[in-house]
N, CA, C and O of each residue as an XYZ file, in Angstrom:
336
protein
N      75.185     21.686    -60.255
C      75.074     22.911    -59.476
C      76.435     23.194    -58.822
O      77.015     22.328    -58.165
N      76.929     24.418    -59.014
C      77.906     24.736    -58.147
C      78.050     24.699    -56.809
O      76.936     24.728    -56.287
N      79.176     24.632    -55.789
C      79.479     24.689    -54.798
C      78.475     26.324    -54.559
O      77.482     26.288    -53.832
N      78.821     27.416    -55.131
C      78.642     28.443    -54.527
C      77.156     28.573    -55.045
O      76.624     29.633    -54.715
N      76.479     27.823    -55.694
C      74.848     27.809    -55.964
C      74.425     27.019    -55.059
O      73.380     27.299    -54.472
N      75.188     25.785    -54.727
C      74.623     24.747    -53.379
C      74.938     26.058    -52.095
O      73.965     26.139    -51.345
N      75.469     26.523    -51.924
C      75.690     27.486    -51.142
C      74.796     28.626    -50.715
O      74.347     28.756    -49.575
N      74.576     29.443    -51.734
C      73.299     30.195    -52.085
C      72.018     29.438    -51.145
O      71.418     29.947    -50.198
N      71.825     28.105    -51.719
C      70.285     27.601    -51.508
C      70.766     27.261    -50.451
O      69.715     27.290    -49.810
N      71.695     26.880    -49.550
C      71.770     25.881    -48.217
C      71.273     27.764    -47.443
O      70.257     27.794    -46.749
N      71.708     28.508    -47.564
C      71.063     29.932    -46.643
C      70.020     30.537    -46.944
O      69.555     31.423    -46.227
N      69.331     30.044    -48.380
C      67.859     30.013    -48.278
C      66.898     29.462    -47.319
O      65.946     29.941    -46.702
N      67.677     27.811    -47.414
C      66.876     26.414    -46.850
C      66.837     27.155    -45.228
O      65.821     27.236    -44.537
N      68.048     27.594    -44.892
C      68.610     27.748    -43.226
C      67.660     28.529    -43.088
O      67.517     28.416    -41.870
N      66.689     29.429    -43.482
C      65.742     30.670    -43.208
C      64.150     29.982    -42.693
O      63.282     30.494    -41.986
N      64.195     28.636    -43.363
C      63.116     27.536    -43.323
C      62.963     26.661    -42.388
O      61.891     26.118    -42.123
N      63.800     26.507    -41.943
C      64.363     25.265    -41.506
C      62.706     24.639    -40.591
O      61.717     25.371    -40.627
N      62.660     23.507    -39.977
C      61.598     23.217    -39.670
C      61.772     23.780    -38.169
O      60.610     24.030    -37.847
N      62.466     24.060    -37.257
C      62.503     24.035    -35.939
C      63.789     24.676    -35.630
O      64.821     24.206    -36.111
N      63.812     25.631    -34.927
C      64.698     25.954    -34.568
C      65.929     25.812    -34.051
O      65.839     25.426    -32.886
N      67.454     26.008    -34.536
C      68.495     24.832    -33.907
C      68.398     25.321    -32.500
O      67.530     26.048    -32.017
N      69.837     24.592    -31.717
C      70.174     25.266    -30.180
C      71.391     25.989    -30.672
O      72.112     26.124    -31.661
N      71.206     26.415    -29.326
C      72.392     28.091    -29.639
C      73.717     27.592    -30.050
O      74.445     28.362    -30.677
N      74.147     26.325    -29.758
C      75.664     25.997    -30.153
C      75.465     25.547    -31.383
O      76.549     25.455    -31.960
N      74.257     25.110    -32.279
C      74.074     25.047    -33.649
C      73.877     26.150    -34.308
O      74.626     26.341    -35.266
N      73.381     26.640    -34.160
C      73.425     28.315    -34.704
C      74.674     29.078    -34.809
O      75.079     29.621    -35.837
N      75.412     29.077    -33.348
C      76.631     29.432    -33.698
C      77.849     28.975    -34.537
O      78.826     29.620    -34.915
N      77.475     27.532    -34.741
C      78.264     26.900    -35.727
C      77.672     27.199    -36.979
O      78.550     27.207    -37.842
N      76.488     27.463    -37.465
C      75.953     28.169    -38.839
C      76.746     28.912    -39.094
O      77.543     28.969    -40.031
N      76.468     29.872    -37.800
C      77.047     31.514    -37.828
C      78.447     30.971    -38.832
O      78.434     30.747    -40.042
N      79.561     30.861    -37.908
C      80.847     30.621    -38.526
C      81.304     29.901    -39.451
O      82.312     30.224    -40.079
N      80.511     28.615    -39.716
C      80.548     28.281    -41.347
C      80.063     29.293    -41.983
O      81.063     29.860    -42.422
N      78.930     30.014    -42.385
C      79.008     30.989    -43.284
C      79.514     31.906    -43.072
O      79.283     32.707    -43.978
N      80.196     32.344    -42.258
C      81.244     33.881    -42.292
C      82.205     33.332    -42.739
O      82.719     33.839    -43.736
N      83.038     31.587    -41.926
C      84.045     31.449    -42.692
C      83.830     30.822    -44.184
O      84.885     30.807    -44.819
N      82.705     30.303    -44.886
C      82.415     30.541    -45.980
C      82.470     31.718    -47.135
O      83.173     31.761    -48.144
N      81.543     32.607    -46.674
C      81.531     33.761    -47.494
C      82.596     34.363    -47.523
O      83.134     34.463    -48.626
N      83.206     34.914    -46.439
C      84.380     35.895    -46.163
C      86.214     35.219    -46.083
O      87.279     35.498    -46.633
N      85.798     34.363    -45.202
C      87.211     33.997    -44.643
C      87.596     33.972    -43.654
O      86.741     34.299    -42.831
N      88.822     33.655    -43.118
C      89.087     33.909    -41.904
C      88.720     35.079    -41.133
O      88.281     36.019    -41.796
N      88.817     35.252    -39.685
C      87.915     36.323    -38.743
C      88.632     37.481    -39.028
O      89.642     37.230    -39.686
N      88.530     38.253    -38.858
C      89.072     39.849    -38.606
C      88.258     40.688    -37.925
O      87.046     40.525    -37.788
N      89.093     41.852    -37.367
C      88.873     43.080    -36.471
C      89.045     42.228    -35.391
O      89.326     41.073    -35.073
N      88.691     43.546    -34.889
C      89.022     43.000    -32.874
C      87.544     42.053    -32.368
O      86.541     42.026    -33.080
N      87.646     41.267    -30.948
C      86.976     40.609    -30.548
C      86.057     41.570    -29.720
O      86.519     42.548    -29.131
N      85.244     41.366    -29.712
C      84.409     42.207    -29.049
C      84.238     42.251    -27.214
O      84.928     41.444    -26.592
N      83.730     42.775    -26.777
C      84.242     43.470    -25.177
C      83.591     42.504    -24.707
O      82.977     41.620    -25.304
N      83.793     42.758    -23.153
C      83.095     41.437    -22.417
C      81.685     41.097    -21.763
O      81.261     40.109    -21.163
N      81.067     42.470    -22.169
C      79.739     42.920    -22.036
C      78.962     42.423    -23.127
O      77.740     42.521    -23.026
N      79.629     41.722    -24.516
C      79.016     41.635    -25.390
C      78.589     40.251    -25.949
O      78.678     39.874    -27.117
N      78.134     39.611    -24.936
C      78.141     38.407    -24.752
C      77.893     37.621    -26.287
O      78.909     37.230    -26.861
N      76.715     37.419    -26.869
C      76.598     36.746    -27.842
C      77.669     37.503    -29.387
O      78.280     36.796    -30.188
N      77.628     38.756    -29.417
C      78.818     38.876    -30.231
C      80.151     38.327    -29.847
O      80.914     38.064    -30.776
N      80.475     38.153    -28.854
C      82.104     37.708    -28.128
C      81.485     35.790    -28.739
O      82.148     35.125    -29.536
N      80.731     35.514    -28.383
C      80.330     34.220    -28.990
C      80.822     34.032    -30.653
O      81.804     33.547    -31.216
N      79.933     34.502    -30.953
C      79.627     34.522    -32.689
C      81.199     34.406    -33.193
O      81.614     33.493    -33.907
N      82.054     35.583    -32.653
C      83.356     35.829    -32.753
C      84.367     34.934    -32.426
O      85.440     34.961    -33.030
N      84.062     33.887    -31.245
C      85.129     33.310    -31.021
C      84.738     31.973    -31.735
O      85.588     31.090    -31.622
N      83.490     31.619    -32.529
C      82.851     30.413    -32.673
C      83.533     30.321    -34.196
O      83.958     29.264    -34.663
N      83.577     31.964    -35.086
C      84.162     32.223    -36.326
C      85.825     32.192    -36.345
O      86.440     31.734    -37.308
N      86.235     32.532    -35.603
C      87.789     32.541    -35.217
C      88.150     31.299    -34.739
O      89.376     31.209    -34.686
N      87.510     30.194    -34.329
C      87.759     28.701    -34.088
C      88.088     28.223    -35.641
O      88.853     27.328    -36.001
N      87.311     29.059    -36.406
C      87.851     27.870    -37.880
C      88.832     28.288    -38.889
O      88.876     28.047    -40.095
N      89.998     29.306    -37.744
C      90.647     29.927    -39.225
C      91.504     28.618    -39.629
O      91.793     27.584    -39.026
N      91.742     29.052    -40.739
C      92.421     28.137    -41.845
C      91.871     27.488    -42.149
O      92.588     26.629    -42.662
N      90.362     27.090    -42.246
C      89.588     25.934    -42.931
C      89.340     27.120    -44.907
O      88.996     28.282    -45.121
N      89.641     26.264    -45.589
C      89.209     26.553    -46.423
C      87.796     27.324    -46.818
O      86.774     26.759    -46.429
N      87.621     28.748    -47.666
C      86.181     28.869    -47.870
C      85.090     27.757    -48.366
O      83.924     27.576    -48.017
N      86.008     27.011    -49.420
C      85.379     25.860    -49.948
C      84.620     24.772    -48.792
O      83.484     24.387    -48.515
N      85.724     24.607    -48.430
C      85.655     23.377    -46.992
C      84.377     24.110    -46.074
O      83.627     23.396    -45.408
N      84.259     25.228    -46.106
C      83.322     25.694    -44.768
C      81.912     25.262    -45.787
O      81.080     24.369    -45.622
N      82.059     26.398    -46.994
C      81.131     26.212    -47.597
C      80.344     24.768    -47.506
O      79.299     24.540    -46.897
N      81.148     23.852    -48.289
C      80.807     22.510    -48.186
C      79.919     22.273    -46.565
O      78.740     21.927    -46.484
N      80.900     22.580    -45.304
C      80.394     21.774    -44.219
C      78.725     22.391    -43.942
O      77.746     21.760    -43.542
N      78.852     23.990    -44.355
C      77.399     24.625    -44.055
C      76.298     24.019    -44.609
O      75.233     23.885    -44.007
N      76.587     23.510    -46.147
C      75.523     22.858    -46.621
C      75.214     21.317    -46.383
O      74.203     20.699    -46.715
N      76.354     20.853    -45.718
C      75.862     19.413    -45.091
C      74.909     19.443    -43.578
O      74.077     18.726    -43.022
N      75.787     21.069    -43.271
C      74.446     21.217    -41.762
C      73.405     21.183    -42.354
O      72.723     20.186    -42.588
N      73.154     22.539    -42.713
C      71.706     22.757    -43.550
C      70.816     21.605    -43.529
O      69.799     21.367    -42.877
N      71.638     20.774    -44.650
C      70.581     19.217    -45.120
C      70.264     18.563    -44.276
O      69.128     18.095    -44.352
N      71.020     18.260    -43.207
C      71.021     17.196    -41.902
C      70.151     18.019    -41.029
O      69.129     17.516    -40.563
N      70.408     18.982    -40.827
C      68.420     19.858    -40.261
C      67.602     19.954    -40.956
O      66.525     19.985    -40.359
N      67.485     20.052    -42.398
C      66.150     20.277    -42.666
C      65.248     19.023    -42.682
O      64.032     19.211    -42.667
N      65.964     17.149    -42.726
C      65.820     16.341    -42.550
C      64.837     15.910    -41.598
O      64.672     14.709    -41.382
């Protein structure tokens, strides 16, 4: 199976998961798969009223320069280690 088919199914599995993560696990989802799918962050950061987007944003912008591969990879080792 490919990286980007293990990939695919690790954001299937994440829809399942047995229990819900905590918010600093989620936000680390968040930004492995943005910096997975996409890449490094872009556009502006969002205002200061915007609390969980200013999150999401600075949680995705913590991992520039990690490889898509490398994120990819780390999302699907979260995934597994929660659905566990």
């Amino acid at each position: 199976m490919s990286l980007q088919d293990q990939f695919a199914q690790a954001l299937a599995d994440s829809k399942n998961l047995p229990e819900r993560p905590d918010n600093m696990t989620l936000l680390k989802i968040y930004a492995l798969y943005k910096q997975g799918s996409t890449g490094d962050a872009t556009g502006d950061r969002p205002g200061m009223t915007d609390f969980v987007g200013r999150a999401k944003f600075d949680a995705w912008a913590g991992l520039k320069g990690t490889t898509q591969e490398a994120a990819m990879q780390q999302y699907i080792d979260l995934i597994s280690s929660l659905k566990a």
